[in-house]
C-alpha positions in Angstrom: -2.9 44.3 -10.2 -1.2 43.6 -13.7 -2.8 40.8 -16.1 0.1 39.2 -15.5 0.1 38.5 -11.9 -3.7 37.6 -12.2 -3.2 35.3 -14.5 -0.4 33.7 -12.2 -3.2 33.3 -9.3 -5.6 32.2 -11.6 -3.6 29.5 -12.5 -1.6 28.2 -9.5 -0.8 24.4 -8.9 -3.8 23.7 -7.0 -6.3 25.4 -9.7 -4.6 24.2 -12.2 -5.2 20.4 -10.9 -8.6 21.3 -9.9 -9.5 22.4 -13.6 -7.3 19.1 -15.1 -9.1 16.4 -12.9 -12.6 18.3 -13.5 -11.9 18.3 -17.3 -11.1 14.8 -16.9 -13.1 13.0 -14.4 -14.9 10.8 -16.5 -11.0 9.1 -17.5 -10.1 9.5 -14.1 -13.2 7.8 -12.5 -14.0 5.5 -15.3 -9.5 4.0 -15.0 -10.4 2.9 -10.9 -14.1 1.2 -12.2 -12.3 -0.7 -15.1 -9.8 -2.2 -12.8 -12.0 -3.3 -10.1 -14.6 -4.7 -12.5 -11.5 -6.5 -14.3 -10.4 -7.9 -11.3 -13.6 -9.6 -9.8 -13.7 -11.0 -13.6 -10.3 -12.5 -13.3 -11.4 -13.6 -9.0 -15.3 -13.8 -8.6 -16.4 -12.8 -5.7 -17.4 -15.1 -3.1 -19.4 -15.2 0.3 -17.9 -16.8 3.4 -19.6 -17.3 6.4 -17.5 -16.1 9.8 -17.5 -15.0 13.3 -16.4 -11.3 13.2 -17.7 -8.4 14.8 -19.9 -5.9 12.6 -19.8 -2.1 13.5 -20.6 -1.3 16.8 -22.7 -4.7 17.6 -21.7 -8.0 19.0 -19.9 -10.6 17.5 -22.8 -12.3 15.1 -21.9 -15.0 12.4 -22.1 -13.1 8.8 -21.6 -13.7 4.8 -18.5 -11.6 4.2 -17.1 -11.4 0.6 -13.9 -13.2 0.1 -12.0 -10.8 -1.4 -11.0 -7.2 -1.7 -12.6 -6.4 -5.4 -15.7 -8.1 -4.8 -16.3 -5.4 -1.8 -16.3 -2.6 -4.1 -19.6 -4.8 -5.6 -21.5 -6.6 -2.8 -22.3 -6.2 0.1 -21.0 -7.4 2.9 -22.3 -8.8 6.3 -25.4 -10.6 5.1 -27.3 -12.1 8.4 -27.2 -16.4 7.1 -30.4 -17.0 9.7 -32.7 -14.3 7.5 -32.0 -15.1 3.7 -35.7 -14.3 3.1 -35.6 -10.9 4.6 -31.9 -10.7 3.2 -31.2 -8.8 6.9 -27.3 -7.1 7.0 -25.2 -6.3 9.5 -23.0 -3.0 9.0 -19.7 -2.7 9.3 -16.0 -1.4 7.7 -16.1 -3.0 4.5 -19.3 -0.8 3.6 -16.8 1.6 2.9 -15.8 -0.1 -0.2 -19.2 0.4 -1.8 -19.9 3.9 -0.9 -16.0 5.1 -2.7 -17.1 2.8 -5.9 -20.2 4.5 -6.6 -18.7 7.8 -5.6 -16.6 7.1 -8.7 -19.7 5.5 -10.7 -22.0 8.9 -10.2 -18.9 11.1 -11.2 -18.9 9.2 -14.6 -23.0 8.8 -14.8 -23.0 12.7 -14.1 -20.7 13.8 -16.8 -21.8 11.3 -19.4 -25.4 12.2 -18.8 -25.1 16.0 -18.2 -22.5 16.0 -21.5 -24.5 13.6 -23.9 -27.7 12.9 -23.1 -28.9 16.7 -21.6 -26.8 18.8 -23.2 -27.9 17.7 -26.7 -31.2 17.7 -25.7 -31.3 21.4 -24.2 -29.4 22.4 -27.7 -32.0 20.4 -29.4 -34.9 22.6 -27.9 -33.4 25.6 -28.9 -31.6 27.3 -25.9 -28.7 29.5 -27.0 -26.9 30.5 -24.2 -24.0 28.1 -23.4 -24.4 29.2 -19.2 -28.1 28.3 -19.8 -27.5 24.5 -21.9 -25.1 24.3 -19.1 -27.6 24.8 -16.4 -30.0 22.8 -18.1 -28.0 19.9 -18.0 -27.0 20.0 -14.6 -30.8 20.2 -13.7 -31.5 17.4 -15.8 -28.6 15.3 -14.0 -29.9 16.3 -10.4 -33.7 15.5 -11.8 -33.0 12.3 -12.8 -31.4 11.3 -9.8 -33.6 12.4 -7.4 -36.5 11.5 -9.0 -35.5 7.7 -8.1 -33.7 8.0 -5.0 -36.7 9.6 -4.1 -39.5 6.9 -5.1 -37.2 4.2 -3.6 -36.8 6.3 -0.3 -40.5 6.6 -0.1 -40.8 3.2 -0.9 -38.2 2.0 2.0 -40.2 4.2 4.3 -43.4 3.1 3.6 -42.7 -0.8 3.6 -40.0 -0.9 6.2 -41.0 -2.2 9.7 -39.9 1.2 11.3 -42.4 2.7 8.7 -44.5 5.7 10.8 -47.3 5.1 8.3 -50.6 4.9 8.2 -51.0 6.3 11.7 -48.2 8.0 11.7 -46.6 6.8 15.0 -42.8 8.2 14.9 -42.5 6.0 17.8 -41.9 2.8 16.1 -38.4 4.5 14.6 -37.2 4.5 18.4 -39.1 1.3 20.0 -36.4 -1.1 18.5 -33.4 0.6 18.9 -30.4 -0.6 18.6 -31.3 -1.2 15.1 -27.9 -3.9 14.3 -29.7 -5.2 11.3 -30.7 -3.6 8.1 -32.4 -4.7 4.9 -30.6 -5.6 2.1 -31.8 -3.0 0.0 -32.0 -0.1 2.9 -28.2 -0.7 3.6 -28.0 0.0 -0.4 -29.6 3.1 -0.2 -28.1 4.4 2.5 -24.8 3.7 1.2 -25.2 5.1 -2.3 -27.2 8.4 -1.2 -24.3 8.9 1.3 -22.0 8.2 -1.7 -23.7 11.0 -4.2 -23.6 13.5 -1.4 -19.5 12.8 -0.9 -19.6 12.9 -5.0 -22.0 16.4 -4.3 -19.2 17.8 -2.2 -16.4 17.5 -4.5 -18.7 18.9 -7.3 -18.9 21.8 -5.0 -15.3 22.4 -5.0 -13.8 21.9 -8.1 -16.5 23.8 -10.3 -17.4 27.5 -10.1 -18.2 28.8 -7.1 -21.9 29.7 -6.6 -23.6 32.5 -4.6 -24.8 30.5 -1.9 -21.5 28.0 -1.4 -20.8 28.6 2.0 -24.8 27.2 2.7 -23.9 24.3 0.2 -20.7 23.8 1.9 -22.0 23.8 5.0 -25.3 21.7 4.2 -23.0 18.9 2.3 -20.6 18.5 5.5 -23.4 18.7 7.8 -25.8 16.2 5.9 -22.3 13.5 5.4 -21.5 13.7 9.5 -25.5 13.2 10.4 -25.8 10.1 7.4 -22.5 9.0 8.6 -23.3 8.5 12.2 -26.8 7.5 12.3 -25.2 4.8 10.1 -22.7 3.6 12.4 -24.8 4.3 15.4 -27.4 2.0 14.5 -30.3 5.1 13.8 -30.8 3.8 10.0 -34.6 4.4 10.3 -34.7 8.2 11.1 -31.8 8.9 8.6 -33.8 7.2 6.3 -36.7 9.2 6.9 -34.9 12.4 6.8 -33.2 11.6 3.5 -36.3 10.8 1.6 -38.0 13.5 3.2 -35.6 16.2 1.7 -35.0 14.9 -1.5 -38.6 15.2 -3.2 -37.7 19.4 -3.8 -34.5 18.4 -5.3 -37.0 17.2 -8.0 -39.7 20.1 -8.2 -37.0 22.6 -8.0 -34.6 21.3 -10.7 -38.0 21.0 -12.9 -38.6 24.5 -12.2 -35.3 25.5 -13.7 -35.2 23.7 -16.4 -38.4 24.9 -17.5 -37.1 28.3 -16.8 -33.8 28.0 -19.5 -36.2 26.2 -21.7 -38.4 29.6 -22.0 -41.2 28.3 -20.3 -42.1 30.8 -17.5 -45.4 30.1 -17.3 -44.6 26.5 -16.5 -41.4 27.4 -14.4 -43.6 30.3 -12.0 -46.1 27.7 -11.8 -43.7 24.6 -10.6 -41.9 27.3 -8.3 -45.0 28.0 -7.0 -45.2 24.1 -6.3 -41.4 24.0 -5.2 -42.3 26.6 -2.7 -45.3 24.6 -1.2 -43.3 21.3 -1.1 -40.4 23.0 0.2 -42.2 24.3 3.4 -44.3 21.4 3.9 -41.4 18.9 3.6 -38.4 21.0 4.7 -39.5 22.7 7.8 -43.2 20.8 8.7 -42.5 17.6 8.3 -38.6 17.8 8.9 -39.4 19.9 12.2 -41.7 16.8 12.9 -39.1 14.6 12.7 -36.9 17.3 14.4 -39.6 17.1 17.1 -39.7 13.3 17.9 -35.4 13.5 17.8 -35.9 15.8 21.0 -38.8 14.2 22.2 -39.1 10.5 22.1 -35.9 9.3 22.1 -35.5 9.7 26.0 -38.9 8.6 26.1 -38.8 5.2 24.1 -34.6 4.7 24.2 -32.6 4.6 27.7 -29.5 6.9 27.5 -26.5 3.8 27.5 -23.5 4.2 25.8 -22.4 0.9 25.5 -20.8 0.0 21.5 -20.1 -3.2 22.4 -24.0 -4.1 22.6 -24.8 -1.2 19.6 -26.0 1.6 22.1 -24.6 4.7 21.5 -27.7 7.1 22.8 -26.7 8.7 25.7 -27.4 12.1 26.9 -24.5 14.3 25.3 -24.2 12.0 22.0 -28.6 12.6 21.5 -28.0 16.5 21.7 -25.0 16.6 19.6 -27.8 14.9 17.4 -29.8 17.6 18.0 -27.7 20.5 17.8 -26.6 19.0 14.1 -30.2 18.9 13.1 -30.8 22.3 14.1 -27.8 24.0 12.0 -29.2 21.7 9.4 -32.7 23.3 9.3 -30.8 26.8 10.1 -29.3 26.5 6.8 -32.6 25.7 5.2 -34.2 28.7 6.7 -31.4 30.8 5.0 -32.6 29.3 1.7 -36.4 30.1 2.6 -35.5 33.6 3.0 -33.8 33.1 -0.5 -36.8 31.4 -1.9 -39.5 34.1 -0.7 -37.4 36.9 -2.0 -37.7 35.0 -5.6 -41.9 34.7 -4.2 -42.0 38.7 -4.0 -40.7 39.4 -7.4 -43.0 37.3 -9.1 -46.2 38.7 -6.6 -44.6 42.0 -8.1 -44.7 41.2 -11.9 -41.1 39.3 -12.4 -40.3 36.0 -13.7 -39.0 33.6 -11.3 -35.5 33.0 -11.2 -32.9 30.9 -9.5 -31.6 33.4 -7.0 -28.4 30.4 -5.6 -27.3 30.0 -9.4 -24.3 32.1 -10.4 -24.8 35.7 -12.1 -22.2 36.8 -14.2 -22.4 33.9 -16.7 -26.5 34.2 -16.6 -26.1 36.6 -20.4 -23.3 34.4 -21.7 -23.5 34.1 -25.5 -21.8 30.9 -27.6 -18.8 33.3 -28.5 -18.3 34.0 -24.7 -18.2 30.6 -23.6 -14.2 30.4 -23.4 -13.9 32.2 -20.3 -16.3 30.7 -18.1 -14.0 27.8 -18.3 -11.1 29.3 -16.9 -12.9 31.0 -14.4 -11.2 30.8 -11.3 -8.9 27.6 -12.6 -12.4 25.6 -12.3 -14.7 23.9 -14.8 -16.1 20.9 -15.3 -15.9 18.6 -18.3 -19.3 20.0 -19.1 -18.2 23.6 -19.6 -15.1 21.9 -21.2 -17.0 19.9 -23.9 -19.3 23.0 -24.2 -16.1 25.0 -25.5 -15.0 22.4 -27.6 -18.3 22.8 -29.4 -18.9 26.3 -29.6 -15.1 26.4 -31.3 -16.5 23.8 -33.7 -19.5 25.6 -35.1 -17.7 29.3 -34.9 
């Protein structure tokens, strides 16, 4: 094929897009954020009590904001008879939050990864741009699951539905339908669901990694299962599962970061501890959780589908709950066997390495950072900026 007609594919009118809104996302997102924070300036937002129907429940009276802008920002369906607890219903206008803080982790990601992490992986020395680039992304996906995490574990271990101390999964069934969330569990659950929507376009407008089909899968998988345990009224095993899987997404992003920093006594010895966690948390306790899905929900829950009174457990809906569950932990398997092949070749004298990043940028010097941007049409403004500077110090 001539260079000509490869340069023609590589830039096409959907990669060409692709690369223009990834080299731009922080204008793009930050242009929607401006406008909706301008107009709740110009219109405060406001509660109003009425009489509608939340998601899936029956009618119950509720604070609603007033007006459209103000739903980007609060949330909606506050319960008036439990101010205390601050109890919510769910319902439509939850989607308003989830597509503004879509837009807000697009900017915090760039703005972080570009000129907070970036600086400081230059700052410690690293010299290959694929390496600060890394780095930086590590940092990002460090610093956000280190909180989600802690406030996860903290939902968990405060919330009514809470399985400890004696670790009775039962308790996440006895209740159900669960109409009624905390004010600060609804928050979670709508911002983690959020960054994994924000995860998935990541996915596809940067350069494709080894294992994308997994993370395709895993994102599209994990969205349906948050999605509908939401709007099904199963907030307190979604809740458990999410906090559950995200304390590797610190341990391992740790790991690499050590790694590019040239570290690899620290980074074999954090993989080591990413390995541990990751079975422990990953496939014991997730295959306990796994366990009571299968288990105690036709023992504590009667099988009624019936919306109109929040009860949407009936036979085929609990193992369509099941079956998604299982592909999800089929896909973590997949990245076990990818983990223990990184175990074996540091048993057998290597270095640990991250076997899911991508290879052919992995020896990239500062002159050679120009292509990786055009790689397939696809960049983000990271690798964007990155090639700005590299043009300014040559």
């Amino acid at each position: 094929m001539s260079s000509q007609k490869k340069r023609s594919l590589a830039t096409g009118q959907p990669a060409w897009l692709l690369q223009k809104y990834a080299e731009n996302q922080i204008a793009l997102a930050s242009i929607p954020i401006i406008l909706i924070l301008a107009a709740n300036v110009i219109q405060p937002p406001k509660y109003q009590l009425k009489m509608l129907h939340a998601l899936h429940s029956p009618a119950h009276p509720s604070m609603h904001v007033d007006s459209w802008p103000g739903k980007f920002l609060i949330i909606s369906y506050l319960d008036p008879l439990s101010r205390d607890s601050q109890l919510c219903y769910k319902g439509p206008d939850d989607a308003y939050i989830v597509v503004f803080w879509v837009l807000i982790w697009t900017v915090a990601r760039e703005v972080l990864m570009r000129y907070f992490w970036y600086p400081l992986g230059r700052a410690w020395g690293i010299k290959k741009q694929g390496d600060i680039m890394r780095f930086a992304e590590q940092g990002w996906s460090l610093a956000y699951y280190t909180v989600f995490w802690l406030m996860g574990a903290h939902i968990m271990a405060t919330s009514p539905y809470s399985p400890y101390p004696d670790f009775d999964l039962s308790r996440m069934w006895r209740g159900y339908p669960f109409i009624t969330i905390s004010a600060h569990s609804k928050w979670y659950y709508l911002v983690q669901t959020a960054f994994i929507i924000q995860q998935l376009i990541v996915l596809n407008i940067e350069k494709k990694r080894k294992d994308f089909t997994q993370m395709l899968s895993h994102h599209i998988i994990t969205i349906a299962l948050v999605v509908a345990s939401y709007t099904t009224n199963n907030t307190p095993i979604g809740t458990a599962i999410l906090s559950v899987m995200d304390f590797t997404d610190i341990v391992l992003p740790a790991a690499k970061m050590l790694k590019y920093m040239g570290l690899t006594t620290a980074c074999d010895a954090a993989f080591g501890l990413f390995i541990v966690s990751w079975i422990i948390t990953r496939h014991v306790l997730f295959g306990i959780l796994l366990y009571s899905v299968i288990v105690d929900v036709p023992r504590y829950t009667p099988y009624i589908w019936e919306p109109a009174r929040g009860l949407f457990l009936d036979y085929w809906s609990h193992h369509l709950f099941i079956l998604a569950l299982g592909a999800l932990q089929f896909i973590i398997l997949l990245w076990l066997f990818m983990i223990l092949r990184v175990l074996y070749k540091i048993l057998t004298g290597a270095n640990a390495e991250d076997v899911r990043s991508d290879s052919e940028d992995d020896d990239m010097q500062p002159e050679e950072a120009e292509p990786l941007v055009a790689t397939n049409g696809q960049t983000n403004g990271l690798a964007h900026a990155v090639a700005k500077d590299v043009k300014k110090r040559q």
